[in-house]
C-alpha positions in Angstrom: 54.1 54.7 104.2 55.7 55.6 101.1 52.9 57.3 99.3 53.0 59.9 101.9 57.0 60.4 101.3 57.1 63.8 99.3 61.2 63.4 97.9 61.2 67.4 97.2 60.2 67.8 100.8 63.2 65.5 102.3 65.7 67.5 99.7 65.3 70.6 101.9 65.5 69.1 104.9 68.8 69.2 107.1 70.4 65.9 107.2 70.3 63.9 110.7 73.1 64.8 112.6 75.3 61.2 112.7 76.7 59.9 116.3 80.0 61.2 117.5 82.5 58.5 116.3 84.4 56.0 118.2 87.8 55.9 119.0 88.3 52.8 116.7 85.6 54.5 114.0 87.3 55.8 110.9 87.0 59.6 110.3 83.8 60.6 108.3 85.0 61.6 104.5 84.5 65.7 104.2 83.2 67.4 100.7 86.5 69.0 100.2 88.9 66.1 101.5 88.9 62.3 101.2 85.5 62.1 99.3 85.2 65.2 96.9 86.1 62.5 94.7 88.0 62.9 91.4 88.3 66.2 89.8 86.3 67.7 87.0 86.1 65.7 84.4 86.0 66.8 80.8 84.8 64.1 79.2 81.4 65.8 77.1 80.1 62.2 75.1 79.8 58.5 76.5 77.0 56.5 76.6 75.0 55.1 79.9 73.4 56.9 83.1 73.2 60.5 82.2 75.4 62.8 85.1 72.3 64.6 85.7 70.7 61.1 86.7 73.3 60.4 88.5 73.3 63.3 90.5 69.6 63.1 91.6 69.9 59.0 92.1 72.8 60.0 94.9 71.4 63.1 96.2 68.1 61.7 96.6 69.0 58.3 97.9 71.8 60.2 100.5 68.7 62.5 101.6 66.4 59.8 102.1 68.1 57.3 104.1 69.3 60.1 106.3 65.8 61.2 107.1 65.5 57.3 108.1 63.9 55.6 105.0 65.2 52.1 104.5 67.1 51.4 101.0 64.4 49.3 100.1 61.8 51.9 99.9 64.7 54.5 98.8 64.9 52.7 95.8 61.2 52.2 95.4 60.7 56.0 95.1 63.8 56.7 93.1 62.7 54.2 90.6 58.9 55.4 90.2 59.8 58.7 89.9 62.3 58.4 86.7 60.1 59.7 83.3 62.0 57.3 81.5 61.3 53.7 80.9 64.6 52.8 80.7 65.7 54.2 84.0 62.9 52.8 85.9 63.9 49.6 84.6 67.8 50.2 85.7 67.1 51.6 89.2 64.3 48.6 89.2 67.6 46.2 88.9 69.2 47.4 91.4 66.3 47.4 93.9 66.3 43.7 92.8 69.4 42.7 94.1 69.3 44.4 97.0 65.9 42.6 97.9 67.3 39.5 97.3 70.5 40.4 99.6 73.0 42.3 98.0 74.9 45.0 99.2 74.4 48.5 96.8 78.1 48.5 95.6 77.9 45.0 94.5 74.6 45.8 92.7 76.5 49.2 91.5 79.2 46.7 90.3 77.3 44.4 88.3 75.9 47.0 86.1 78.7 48.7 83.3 76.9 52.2 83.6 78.7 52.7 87.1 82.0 53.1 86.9 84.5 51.4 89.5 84.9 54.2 91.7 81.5 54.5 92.5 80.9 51.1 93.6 84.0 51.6 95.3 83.3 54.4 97.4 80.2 52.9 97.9 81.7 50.1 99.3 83.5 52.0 101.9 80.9 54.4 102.9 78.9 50.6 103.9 81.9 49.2 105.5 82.3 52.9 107.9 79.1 53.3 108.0 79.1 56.5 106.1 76.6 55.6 103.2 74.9 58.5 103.3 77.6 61.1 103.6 79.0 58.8 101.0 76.5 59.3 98.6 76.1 63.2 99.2 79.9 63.4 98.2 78.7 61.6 94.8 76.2 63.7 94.1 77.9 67.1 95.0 81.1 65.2 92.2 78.5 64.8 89.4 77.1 68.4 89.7 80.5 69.6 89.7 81.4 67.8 86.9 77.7 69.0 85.0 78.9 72.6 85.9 82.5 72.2 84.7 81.0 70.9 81.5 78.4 73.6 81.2 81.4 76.9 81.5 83.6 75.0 79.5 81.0 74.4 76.8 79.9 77.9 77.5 83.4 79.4 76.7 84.1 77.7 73.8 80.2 77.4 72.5 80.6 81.2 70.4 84.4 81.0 69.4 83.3 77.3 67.6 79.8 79.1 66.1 81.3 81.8 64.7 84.4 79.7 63.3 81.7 77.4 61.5 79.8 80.2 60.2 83.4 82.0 58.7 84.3 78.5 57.2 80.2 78.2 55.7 80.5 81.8 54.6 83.7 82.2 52.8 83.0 78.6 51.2 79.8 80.0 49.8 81.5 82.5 48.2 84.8 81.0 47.0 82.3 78.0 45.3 79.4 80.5 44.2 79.9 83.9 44.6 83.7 83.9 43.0 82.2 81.7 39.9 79.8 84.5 38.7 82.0 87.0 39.0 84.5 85.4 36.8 82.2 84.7 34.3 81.5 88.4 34.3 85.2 89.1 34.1 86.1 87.2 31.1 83.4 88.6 28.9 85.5 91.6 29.2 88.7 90.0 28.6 92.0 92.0 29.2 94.7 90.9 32.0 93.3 90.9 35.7 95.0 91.9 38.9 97.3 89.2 40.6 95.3 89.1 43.5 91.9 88.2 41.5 93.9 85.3 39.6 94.7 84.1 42.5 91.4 84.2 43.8 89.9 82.9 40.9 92.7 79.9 40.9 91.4 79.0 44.4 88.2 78.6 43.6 88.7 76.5 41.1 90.6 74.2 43.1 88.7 73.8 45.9 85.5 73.3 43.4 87.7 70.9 41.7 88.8 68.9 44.7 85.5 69.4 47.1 84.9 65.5 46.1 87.9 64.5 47.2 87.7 66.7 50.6 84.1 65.1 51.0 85.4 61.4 50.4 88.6 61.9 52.9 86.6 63.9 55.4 84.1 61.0 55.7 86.9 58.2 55.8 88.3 60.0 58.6 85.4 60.2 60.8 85.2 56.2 59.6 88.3 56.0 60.9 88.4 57.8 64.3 85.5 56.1 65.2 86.3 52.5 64.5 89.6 52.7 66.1 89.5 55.5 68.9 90.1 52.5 71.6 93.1 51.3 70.0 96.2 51.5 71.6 98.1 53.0 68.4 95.3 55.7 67.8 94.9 56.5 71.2 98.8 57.3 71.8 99.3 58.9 68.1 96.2 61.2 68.8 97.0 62.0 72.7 100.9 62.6 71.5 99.1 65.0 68.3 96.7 66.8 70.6 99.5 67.7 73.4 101.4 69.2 70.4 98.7 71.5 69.8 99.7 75.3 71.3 97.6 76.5 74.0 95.1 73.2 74.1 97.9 70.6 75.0 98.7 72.3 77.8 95.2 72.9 79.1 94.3 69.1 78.1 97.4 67.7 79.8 96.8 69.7 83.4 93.2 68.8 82.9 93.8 65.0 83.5 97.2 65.8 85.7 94.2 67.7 87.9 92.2 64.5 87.7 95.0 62.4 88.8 96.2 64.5 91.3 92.5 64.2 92.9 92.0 61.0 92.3 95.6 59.8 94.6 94.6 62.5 97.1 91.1 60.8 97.9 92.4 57.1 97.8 95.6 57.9 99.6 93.2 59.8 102.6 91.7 56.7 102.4 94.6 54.8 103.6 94.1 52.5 100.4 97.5 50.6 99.8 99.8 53.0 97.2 99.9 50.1 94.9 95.8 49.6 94.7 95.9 53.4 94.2 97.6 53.3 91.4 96.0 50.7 90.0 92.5 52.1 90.3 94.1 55.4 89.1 94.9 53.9 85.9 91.3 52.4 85.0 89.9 55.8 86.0 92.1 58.2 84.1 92.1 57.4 80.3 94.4 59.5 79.0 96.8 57.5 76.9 100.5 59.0 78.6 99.1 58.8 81.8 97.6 55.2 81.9 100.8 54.1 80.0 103.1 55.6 82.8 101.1 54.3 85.9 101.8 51.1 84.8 105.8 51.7 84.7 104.9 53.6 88.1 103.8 50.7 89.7 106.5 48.2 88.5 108.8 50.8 90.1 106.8 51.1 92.9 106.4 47.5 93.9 110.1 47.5 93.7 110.5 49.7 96.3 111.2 52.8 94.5 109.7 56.3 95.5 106.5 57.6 94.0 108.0 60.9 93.4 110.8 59.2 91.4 108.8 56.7 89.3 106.6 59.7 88.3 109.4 61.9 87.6 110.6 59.9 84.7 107.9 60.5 82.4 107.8 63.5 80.8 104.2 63.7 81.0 104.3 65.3 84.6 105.5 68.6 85.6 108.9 69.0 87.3 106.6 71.1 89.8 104.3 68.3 90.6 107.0 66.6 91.0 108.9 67.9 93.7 105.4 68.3 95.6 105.0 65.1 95.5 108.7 64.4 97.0 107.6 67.0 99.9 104.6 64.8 100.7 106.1 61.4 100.6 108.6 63.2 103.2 106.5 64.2 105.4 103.6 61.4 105.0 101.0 63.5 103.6 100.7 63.2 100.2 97.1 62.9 100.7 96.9 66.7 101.4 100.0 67.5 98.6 97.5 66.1 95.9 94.8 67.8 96.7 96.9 71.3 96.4 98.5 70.0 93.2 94.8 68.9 91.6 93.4 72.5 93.0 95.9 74.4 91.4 95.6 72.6 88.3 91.8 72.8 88.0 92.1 77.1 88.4 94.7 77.0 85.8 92.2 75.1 83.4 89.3 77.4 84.1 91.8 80.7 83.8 93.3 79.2 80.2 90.1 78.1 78.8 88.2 81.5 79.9 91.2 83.6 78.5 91.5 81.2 75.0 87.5 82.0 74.9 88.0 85.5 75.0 91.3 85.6 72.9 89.9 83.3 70.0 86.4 85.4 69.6 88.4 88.4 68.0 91.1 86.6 66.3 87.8 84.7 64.4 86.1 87.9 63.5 89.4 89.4 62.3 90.5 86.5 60.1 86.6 86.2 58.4 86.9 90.1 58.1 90.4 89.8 56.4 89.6 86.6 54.1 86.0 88.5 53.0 87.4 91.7 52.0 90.3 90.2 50.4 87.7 88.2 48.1 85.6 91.3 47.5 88.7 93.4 46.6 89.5 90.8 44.6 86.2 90.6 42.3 85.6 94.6 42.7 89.0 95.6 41.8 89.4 95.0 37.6 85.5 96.3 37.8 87.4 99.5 39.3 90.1 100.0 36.4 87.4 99.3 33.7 85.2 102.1 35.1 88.7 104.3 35.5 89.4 103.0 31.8 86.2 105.1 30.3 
């Protein structure tokens, strides 16, 4: 049977339309509600299962056990179709356990590339019997993840070229070009413009101390890597980069968005608020925030508001805020997330688009600025010699 399965075939095919629920059935998740899960995540390097893969293993297992394949044979075709060794083998665990009785969150679970709210939405797609509408939701996160990471990428990829090419050209010519030129200029002696001194005296130093730059610049990549999970370079770099105009504030509402999501699809879910916060916390790793959800839940558990517990960290808006308030009042915070995460996530794309198009200029006009002050600087006692005959 499953060598006559064509998977591009069953992509284009409409699902099977699922029995009308129950009275006692829970309510079946929706793309843009309780599982649109999380927001778009920014996070560009981490090792494991590629997004991409991920996106096909969900969409394609979702698509064929709603055409009426078993999971068994799901699996079997998922795993023979990877290219890569390593993925066969991954998908072949996983087909492993569930032969030998396991549920598909618990074999999600017992393999680090998955992360815990996966397996958990897994989990409660099996226990509603929504696995497949489950899965789709998965999928449709990851490729909106890949296509938030592909426009943000995009927007910043030609501000960051042209900013390395500047810095590679005017260090060429403050350590080469500015060299033979003063070797040219002392043969003829006499005093030299201010600004060509200066010039000259830069070059020199940064010749001089191009060692030490190498040595320190290496150290601090040592560094940064080596302790990027620590708790005192985590917080000293989040509380740094929040400082920074412009990209603090896009940073911060980027994993306020994420949060914001994340609550909205657990609290739809009618997961406890405590276990929300909880799994909040593991999920968003942003230093301020993971360090306030814990103080969030202390409060929390002691019978304090949400919106009050939040509100005395400064790391969320006074806006959120009182949204939050007006949800808690009227038992819908699910549907106050989602607004605040939505409204964050524009704002991110409208900064980062308008930082794109604001930093390409300001680039060009710095290089042009810097280069002609160097050439000015070399040409100019070459101009008064010529003026002197």
């Amino acid at each position: 049977m499953t060598d006559r399965i064509d998977i591009r075939q069953l992509r284009k095919a409409p699902p099977v339309n699922q029995p009308a629920r129950g009275a006692g059935e829970q309510e079946a998740p929706s793309s843009g509600g309780l599982w649109a899960l999380l927001n778009k995540d920014i996070q560009l390097f981490g090792g494991g299962l590629p997004d991409k893969i991920k996106e096909g293993f969900y969409m394609e297992l979702s698509t064929l056990l709603d055409a009426g394949i078993d999971i068994r044979a799901a699996l079997e075709l998922i795993r023979d179709e990877q290219p890569k060794e390593k993925h066969r083998r991954l998908f072949g665990r996983i087909l492993e356990q569930i032969v030998s009785g396991s549920t598909l969150s618990s074999s999600l679970k017992t393999l680090s590339v998955f992360s815990p709210y996966e397996y958990f939405s897994v989990q409660i797609g099996e226990e509603t019997g929504q696995l497949g509408k489950v899965l789709a939701d998965l999928a449709q996160y990851y490729k909106k993840k890949i296509e938030q990471q592909r426009q943000i990428v995009g927007a910043l990829t030609y501000p960051v070229l042209v900013m390395i090419i500047a810095v590679m050209a005017v260090g060429f010519m403050i350590t080469y070009v500015v060299p033979m030129f003063a070797d040219v200029l002392k043969r003829f002696g006499g005093d030299l413009p201010l600004i060509t001194k200066l010039v000259l005296r830069v070059s020199e130093e940064v010749r001089r101390f191009s060692g030490l730059f190498l040595v320190l610049s290496t150290g601090v990549v040592v560094l940064v890597l080596s302790q990027r999970k620590k708790g005192w370079f985590r917080r000293t770099a989040s509380a740094l980069l929040l400082k920074i105009p412009v990209v603090g504030q896009i940073v911060r509402k980027v994993y306020l968005s994420r949060f914001a999501n994340t609550m909205s699809l657990l609290t739809a879910s009618r997961i406890p608020m405590l276990q929300s916060i909880q799994l909040v916390r593991q999920m968003v790793r942003f230093y301020p925030i993971e360090v306030s959800l814990g103080e969030v839940e202390e409060n929390v558990l002691a019978g304090k508001p949400l919106y009050s517990s939040l509100g005395a960290h400064s790391v969320y808006p006074s806006k959120m805020i009182s949204l939050v308030k007006v949800g808690e009042e009227v038992n819908q915070l699910d549907i106050f997330f989602n607004r605040i995460s939505v409204q964050y996530a524009a704002e991110v794309e409208h900064q980062t688009s308008m930082l794109s198009k604001f930093m390409e200029p300001l680039i060009i006009v710095v290089l042009g600025l810097v280069v002609g002050i160097i050439l000015i600087a070399m040409y100019l006692p070459l101009f008064k010699l010529g003026q002197a005959f």
